[in-house]
C-alpha positions in Angstrom: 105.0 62.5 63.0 105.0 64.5 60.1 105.0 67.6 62.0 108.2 66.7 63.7 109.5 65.4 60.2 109.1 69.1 58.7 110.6 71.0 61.8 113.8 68.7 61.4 113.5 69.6 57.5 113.1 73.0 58.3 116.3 73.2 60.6 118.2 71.5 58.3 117.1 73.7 55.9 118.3 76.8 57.8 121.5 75.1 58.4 122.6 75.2 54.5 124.0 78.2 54.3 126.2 77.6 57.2 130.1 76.7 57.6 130.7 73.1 57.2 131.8 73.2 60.9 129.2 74.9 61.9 126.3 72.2 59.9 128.3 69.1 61.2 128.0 70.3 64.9 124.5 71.4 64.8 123.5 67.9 62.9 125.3 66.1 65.2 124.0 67.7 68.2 120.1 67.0 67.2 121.1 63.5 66.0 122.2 63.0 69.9 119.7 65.1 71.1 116.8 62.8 69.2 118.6 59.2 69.9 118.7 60.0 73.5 115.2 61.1 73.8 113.9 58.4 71.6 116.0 55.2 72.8 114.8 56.3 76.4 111.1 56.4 75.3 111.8 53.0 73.6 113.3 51.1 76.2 109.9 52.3 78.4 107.6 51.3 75.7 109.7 48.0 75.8 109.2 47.6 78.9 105.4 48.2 78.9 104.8 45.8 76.1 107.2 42.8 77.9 105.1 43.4 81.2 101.6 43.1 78.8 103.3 39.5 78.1 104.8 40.3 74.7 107.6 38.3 73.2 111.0 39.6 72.5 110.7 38.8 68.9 107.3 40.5 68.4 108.6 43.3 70.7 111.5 43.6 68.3 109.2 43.8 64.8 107.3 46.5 66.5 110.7 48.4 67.0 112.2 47.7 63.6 115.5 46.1 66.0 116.9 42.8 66.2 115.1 40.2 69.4 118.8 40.5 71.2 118.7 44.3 70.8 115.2 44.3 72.4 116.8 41.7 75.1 120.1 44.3 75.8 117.6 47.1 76.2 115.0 45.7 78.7 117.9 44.1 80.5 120.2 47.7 80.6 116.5 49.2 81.7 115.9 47.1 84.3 120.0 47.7 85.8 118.5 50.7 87.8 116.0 49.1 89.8 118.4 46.1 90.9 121.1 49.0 91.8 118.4 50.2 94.8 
């Protein structure tokens, strides 16, 4: 973790000297860029833990969310595989 911590520090870093335009974009873009990755690795990792028998609530301390966050995630997860 702290490796990734001090590559986002370091690209920040490198985006200082830049336009505001230019900063906003680029932060925005890795802020998408990270949520996307990580919200899709959460919801498996959800998913793993509520087929292991865990509870939504202990699920949800585990992921620093609220139990209904946990609930709209494994439920929004599990929309693909009633789609087929």
């Amino acid at each position: 973790m702290q490796l990734l911590r001090s590559d986002v520090e370091r690209f920040c870093g490198e985006l200082v000297d830049q336009p505001p335009a230019v900063r906003l974009r680029s932060l925005a873009v890795l802020r998408a860029m990270v949520d996307e990755v990580t919200a899709s690795e959460l919801g498996s990792a959800m998913s793993s833990a509520r087929d292991e028998g865990w509870g939504l609530r202990r699920i949800a301390k585990f992921s620093d969310v609220s139990h209904e966050q946990v609930r709209r995630m494994l439920a929004a997860a599990a929309e693909p595989e009633t789609a087929e």
